[in-house]
N, C-alpha and C positions, 0 to 999 in steps of 0.2 A: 967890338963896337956894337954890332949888333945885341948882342948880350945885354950891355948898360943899358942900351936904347930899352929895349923889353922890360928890366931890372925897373926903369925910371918909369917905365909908364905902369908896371903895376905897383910904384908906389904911389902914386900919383892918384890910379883904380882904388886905393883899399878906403882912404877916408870916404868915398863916395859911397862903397859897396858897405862900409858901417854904419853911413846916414841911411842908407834905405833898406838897413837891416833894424836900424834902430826905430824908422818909422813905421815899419811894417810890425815892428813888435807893439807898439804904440796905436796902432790902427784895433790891432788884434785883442790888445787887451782893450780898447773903446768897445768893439764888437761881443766881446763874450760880456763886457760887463752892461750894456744895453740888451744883451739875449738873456742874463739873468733879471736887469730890472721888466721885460717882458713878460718872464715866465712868472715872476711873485705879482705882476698885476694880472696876469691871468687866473692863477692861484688864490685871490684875492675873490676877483668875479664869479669865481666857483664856488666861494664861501659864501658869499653874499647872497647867490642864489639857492643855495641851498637851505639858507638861515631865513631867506625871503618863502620857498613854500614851506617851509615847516611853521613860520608864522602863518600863513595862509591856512593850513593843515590845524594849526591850534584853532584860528578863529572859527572857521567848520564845527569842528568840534564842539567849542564855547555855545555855540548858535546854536545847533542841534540841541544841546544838553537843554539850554533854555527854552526851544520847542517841547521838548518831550516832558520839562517838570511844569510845563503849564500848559500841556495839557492834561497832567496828573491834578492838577489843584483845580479843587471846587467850585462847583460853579456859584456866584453869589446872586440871587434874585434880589433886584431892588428890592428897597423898601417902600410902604405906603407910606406918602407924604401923610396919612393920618390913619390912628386906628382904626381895625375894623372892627365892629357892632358885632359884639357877644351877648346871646341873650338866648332864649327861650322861643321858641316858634310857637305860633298860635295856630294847631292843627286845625281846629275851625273851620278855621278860613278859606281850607286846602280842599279842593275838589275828591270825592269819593263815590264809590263806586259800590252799589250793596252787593252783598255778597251773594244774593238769588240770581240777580243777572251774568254776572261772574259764573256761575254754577252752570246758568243755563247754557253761555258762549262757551265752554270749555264741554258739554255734551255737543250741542251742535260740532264742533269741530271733531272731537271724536268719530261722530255718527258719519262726516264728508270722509274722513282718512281711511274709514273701515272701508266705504262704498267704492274707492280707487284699487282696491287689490284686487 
């Protein structure tokens, strides 16, 4: 009797012990399949940063290249809002200096530079 008795209650244990084998496998594949959608958005953030400073890295670049070719290029001086006056100078006009006084300031200075040594 005692036999049936045990007999009956583990038949009684086995659909229970199947539900909570079936929902633990059910648990488990929920878990591995949210630890793989974890890992492709982690995977994901990795790319993105990496794709983010190499663009960062390009525009450095970019920027730089455009400092250094201008500072290569010419410099351009305005222009005169109007011509300027080509012509001929009138020496005349120009203050001058004879050539005896010239002669004589350039002895005088000799004459002080000798008397220093």
């Amino acid at each position: 009797m005692r036999a049936l008795l045990m007999l009956l209650a583990a038949a009684a244990a086995a659909p229970a012990a199947a539900q909570d084998f079936g929902q633990s496998a059910q648990y488990q594949l929920r878990m591995d399949e949210l630890r793989a959608q974890q890992q492709l958005l982690q995977q994901q953030q990795v790319a993105q940063h990496n794709e983010l400073v190499a663009m960062e890295a390009r525009l450095r670049t970019e920027q730089h290249a455009a400092r250094i070719q201008a500072e290569r290029a010419p410099v351009l001086l305005p222009r005169l809002p109007y011509p300027a006056p080509v012509g001929n100078i009138d020496t005349s006009k120009l203050p001058s200096i004879p050539d005896k006084t010239l002669a004589d300031s350039d002895r005088r200075v000799r004459e002080i530079s000798q008397n220093r040594r």
